[in-house]
C-alpha positions, 0 to 999 in steps of 0.5 A: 500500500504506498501512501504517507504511514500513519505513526504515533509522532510527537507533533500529535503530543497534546500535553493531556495524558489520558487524551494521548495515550487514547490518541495513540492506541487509535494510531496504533490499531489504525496502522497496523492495517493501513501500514501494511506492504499487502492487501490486509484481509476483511477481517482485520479491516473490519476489526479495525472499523468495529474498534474505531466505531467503539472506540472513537464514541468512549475517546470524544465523549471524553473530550466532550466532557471535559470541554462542557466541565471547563466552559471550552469556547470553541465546544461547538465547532470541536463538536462538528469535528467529532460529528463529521468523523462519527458519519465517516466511522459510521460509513465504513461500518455500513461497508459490506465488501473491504476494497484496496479503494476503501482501505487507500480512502481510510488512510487519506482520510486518516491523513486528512482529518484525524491527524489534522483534527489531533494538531489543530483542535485538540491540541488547543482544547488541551491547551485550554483544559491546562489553562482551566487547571491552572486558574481553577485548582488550588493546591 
């Protein structure tokens, strides 16, 4: 499969350790299926779908909680994000034949919007939940 790898790196480091160790089991589950030299067979792409479809549920409403616990002021676009990816997850599970066309639009969209999403979004949401620690806890 040519393509760019999807791999856990450190521009992807948001500085919330839950929100990073969740970010990176996703990466890692993901590339063990889109990294690979040959086709991967239905079955280990359709685990991987059913582990993003359930996973990816747990992971944003995580975020999403601590964004409405921390009065986050971009709450409701960082919700359309996670919608988006929600209806593209739901997509793939609806799949009924695994294509080397399916797994080449996973990765792009891996590439395209996870990733992008983890750098741009997350990031300033963890940045803002850092914030809120400082200002809100008093040890």
């Amino acid at each position: 499969m040519n393509g760019t790898r999807v791999i856990w790196k450190e521009e992807l480091v948001t500085g919330n350790d839950i929100i990073d160790i969740q970010h990176k089991e996703l990466i890692n589950r993901i590339s063990k299926v889109l990294n690979t030299s040959d086709m991967p067979n239905s079955v280990q792409v359709a685990d991987t779908i059913n582990f993003l479809f359930d996973y990816v549920f747990d992971h944003f409403a995580l975020e999403e909680k601590l964004m409405i616990q921390t009065g986050y002021e971009n709450f409701d676009e960082h919700l359309k994000e996670h919608s988006y990816y929600i209806n593209y997850v739901n997509k793939l599970k609806r799949q009924k034949i695994i294509t080397r066309e399916l797994i080449s639009e996973m990765q792009s969209e891996l590439q395209s919007w996870f990733l992008e999403h983890i750098i741009n979004e997350d990031r300033k949401m963890a940045e803002h939940l850092r914030r809120y620690c400082i200002e809100h806890v008093h040890l």
